[in-house]
C-alpha positions in Angstrom: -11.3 -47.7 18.1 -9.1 -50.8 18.5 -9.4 -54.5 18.2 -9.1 -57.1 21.1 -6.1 -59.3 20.9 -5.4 -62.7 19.1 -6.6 -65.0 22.3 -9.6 -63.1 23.2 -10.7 -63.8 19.2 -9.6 -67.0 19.1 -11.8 -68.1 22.4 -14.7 -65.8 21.2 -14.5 -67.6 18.4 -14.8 -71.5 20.3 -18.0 -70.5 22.0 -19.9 -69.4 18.7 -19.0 -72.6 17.3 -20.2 -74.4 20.6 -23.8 -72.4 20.4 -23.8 -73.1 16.9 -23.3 -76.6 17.1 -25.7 -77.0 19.8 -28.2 -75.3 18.0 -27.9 -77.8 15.1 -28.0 -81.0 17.4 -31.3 -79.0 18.6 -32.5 -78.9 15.2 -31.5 -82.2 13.8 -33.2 -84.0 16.3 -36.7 -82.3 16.0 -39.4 -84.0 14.2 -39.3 -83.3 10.5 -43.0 -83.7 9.8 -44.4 -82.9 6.0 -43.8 -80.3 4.0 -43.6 -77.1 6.1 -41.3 -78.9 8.8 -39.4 -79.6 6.1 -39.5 -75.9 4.7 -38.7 -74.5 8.2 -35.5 -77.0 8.4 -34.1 -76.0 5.6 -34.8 -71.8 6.2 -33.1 -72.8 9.5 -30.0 -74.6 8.1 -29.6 -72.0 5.6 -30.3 -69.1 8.3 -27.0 -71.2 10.4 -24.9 -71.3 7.2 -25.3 -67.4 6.8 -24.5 -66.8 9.8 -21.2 -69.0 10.2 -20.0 -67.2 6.9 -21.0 -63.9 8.6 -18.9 -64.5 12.0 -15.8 -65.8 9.3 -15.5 -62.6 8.0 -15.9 -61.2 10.9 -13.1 -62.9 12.7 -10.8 -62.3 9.8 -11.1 -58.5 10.0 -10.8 -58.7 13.4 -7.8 -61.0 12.9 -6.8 -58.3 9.7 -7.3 -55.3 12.5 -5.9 -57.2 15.0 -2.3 -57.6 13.1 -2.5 -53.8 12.4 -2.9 -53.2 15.9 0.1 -55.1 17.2 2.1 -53.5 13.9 1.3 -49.8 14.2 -1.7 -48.6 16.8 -1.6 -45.2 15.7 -2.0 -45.7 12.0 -4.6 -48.6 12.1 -6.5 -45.8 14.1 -6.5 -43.4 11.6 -7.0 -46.2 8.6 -10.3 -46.8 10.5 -11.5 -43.3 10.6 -10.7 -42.2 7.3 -13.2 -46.0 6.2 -15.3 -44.5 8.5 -15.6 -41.1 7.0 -15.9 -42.1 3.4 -18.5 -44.7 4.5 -20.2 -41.9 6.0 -20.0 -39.8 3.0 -17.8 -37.4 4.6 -15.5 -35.6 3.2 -11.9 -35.3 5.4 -10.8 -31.4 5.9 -6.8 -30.8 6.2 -6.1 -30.5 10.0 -5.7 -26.6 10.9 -3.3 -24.8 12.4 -3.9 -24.3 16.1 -4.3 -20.7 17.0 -0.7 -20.9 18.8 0.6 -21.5 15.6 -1.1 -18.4 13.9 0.2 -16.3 17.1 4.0 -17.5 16.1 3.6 -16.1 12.6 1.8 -13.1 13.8 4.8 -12.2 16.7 7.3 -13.1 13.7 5.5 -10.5 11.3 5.4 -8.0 14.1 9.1 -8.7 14.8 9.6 -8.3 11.2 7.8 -4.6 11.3 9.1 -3.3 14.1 13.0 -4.3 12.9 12.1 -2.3 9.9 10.8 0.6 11.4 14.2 0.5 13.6 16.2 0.4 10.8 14.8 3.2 8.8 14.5 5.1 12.0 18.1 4.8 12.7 19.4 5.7 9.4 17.1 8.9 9.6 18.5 9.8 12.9 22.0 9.3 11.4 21.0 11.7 8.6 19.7 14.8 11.1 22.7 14.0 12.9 25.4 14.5 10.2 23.0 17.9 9.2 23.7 20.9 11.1 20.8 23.6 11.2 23.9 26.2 10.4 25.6 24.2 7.4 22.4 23.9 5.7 21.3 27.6 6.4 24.9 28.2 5.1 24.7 26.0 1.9 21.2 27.6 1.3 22.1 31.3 1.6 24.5 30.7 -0.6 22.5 28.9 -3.2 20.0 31.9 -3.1 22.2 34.9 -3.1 19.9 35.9 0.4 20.0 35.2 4.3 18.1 32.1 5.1 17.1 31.0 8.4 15.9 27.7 10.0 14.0 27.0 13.0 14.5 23.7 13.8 15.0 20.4 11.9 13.5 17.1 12.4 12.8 13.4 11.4 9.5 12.2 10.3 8.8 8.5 9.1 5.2 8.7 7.9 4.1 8.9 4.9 8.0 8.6 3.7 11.2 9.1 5.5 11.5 13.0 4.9 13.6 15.6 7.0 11.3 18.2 8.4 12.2 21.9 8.7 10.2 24.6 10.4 9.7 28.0 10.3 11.8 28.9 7.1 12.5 32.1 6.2 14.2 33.9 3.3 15.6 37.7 3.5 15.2 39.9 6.5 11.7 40.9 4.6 10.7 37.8 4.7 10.2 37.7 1.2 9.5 33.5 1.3 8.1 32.4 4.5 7.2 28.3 5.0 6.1 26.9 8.6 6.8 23.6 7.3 9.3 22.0 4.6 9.5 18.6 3.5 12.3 16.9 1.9 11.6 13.3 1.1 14.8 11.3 1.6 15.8 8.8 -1.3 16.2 5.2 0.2 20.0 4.9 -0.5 20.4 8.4 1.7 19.1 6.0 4.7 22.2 4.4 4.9 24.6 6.1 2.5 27.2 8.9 2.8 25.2 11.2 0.6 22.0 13.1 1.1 19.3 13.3 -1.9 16.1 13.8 -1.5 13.5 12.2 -4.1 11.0 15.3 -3.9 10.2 18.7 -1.1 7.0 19.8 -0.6 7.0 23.0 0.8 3.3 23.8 3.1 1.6 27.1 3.8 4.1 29.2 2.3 3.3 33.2 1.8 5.8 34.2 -1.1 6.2 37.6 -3.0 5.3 37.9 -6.2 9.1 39.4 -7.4 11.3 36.0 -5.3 10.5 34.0 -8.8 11.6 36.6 -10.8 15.1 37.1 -9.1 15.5 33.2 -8.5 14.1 32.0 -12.0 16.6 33.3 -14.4 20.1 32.0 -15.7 22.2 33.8 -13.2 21.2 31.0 -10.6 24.3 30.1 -8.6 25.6 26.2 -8.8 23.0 24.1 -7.5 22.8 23.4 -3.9 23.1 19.4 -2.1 19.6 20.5 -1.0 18.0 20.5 -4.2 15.8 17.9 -5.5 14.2 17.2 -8.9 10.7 17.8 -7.8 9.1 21.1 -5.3 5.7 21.0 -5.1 3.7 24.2 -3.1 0.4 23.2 -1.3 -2.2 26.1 -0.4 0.7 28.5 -1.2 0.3 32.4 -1.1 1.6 34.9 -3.8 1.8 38.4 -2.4 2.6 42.4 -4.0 2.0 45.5 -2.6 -0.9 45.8 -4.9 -2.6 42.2 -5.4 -2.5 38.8 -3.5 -3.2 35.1 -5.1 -4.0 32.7 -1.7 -5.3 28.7 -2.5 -2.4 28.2 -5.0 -0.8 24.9 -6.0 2.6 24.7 -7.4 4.7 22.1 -9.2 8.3 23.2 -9.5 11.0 20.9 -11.7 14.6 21.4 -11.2 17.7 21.4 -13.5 20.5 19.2 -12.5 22.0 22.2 -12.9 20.1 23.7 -9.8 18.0 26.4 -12.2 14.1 25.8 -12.7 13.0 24.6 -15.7 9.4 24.6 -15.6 6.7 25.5 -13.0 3.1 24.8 -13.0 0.7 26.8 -10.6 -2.9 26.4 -10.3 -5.4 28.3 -7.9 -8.0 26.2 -5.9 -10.7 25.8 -8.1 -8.4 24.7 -11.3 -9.9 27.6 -13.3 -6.7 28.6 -13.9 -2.9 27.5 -14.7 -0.2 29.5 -15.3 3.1 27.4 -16.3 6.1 29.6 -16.3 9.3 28.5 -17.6 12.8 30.6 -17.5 13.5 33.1 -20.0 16.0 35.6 -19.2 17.5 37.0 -16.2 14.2 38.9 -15.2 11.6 37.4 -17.2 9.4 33.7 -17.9 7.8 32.6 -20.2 4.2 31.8 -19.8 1.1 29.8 -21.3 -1.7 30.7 -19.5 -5.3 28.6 -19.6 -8.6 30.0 -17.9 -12.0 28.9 -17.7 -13.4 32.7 -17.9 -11.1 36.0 -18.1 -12.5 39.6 -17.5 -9.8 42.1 -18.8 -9.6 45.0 -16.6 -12.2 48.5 -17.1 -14.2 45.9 -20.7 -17.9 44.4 -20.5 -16.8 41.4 -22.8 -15.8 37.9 -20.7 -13.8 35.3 -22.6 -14.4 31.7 -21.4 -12.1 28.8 -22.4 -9.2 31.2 -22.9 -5.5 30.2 -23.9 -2.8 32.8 -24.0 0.9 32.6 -24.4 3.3 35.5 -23.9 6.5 36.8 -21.5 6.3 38.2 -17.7 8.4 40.4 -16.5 7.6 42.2 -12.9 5.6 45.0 -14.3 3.8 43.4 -17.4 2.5 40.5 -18.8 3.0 40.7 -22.9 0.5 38.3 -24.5 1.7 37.3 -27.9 -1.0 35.4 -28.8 -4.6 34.8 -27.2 -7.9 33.0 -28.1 -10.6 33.1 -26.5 -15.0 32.8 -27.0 -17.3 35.4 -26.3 -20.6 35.9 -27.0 -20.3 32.6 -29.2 -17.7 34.3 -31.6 -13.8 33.4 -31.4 -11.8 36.2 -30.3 -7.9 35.8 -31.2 -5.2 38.5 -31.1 -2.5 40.1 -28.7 -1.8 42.9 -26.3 -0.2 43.9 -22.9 -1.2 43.2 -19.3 0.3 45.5 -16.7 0.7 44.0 -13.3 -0.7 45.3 -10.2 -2.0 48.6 -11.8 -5.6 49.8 -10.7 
């Protein structure tokens, strides 16, 4: 609200000093007749002498307000609110941000996003482009010692930049067969010269049981650019003329030199883990851990059973087992043969 200007005070103020002097003629000349005349006089002049004191502190916070006015309209206006509020018992809230404001940091966020996603999408385009199906198939092949072949290769952003290849098959038997393969792309590969890869999951894949064997010894060639620290198998399949293991998860670590150094498989259920780790040219080492194990043509079932031993192709020799049956340990050794009836 704002205040009227210096003259208009100024006459306001001439005319309430006109009533009020009129008003005290008026009463001065009255009759002043005993006690209670003289009781209302005086409640009158003192009723007059409040209310001049009232109307001069009004006119000097008009005058005060007045002064502000002429100064600085703006601020005197929001002096007077913020009286007004505390008089009130109001407590002032910081002024929001109008929704247009919101809507510029929203569109910058956005902006933001969408140069990132341009950015990571363009260095993985640059990455499939300097990769040539053939190369890799090359590089691979000779990694392996065996003919592999490559669908197609792609680019996928979600969950993690990762190059994509389909249909992946090793050997004209088709010894290792994956729809899809995975290769998670470090972050300096996005814009770098080199490709690495932080981890490749490999998805679906139908392997037989003797492709670990002939790529799990010491006679591995020098590793390929391809290889990364981590492989990891989900719902893979382990195949042999004789037997077939489907549900499987695999953890696979890598060497720097390129060679396996340890791999962890589990079926579905996590009954059972087998972790394998590089013996000799033909051969792993192996710790085995099952819930419940029925040797073949015996009654007896051992439950919590750990075993450790060397696999070959054709056997499994345990060196040392312990198992529980029939609430009695049960510890010793022997020989499994694989895939026999």
């Amino acid at each position: 609200m704002f205040s009227a200007p210096a003259e208009q005070v100024g006459a306001e103020r001439i005319r309430r000093e006109r009533r009020r002097d009129k008003a005290d003629s008026i009463d001065a000349d009255g009759p002043v007749n005993g006690g209670d005349d003289r009781r209302r006089a005086l409640e009158r002049a003192e009723a007059a002498a409040l209310v001049r004191r009232s109307e001069r502190a009004v006119d000097g916070f008009g005058k005060e307000r007045t002064d502000h006015v002429l100064g600085d309209i703006a601020a005197t206006q929001r002096t007077i609110d913020r009286a007004a509020a505390r008089s009130q018992g109001v407590t002032q809230v910081a002024p929001q941000p109008v929704a247009g404001s919101r809507m510029h940091w929203v569109s910058k966020a956005l902006i933001g996003l969408g140069v990132a996603a341009l950015s990571i999408g363009g260095g993985g385009y640059g990455v499939v482009h300097t990769l040539d199906v053939r190369r890799i198939e090359s590089i691979a092949s000779s990694h392996l010692g065996e003919a592999v072949r490559i669908g197609a290769i792609g680019f996928s952003v979600w969950p993690r930049p990762a190059l994509v290849l389909r249909d992946v098959t090793v050997c004209s038997e088709q010894r290792f067969r994956a729809p899809t393969i995975r290769a998670a792309l470090n972050r300096a590969a996005l814009f770098g010269s080199g490709v690495k890869y932080s981890r490749i999951d490999i998805l679906n894949a139908v392997v037989a049981a003797d492709f670990f064997w002939a790529h799990a010894g010491e006679s591995m060639k020098p590793a390929a650019p391809l290889t990364s620290s981590r492989i990891e198998f989900d719902d893979m399949t382990i195949v042999d003329p004789k037997w077939r293991f489907s549900g499987l998860s695999a953890a696979m670590t890598i060497k720097p030199s390129g060679q396996i150094q340890s791999m962890r498989i589990e079926d579905a259920s996590g009954a059972t883990a087998l972790t394998l780790a590089p013996s000799g040219p033909k051969s792993v080492a192996v710790e085995l851990a099952a819930r419940s194990f029925q040797p073949k043509d015996a009654s007896m079932t051992l439950s919590s059973l750990i075993a450790s031993g060397v696999m070959t192709t054709d056997e499994f020799v345990i060196r040392e087992f312990q198992g529980y049956a029939a609430g009695t340990t049960v510890r010793g050794a022997g020989r499994l043969r694989i895939g026999q009836r």
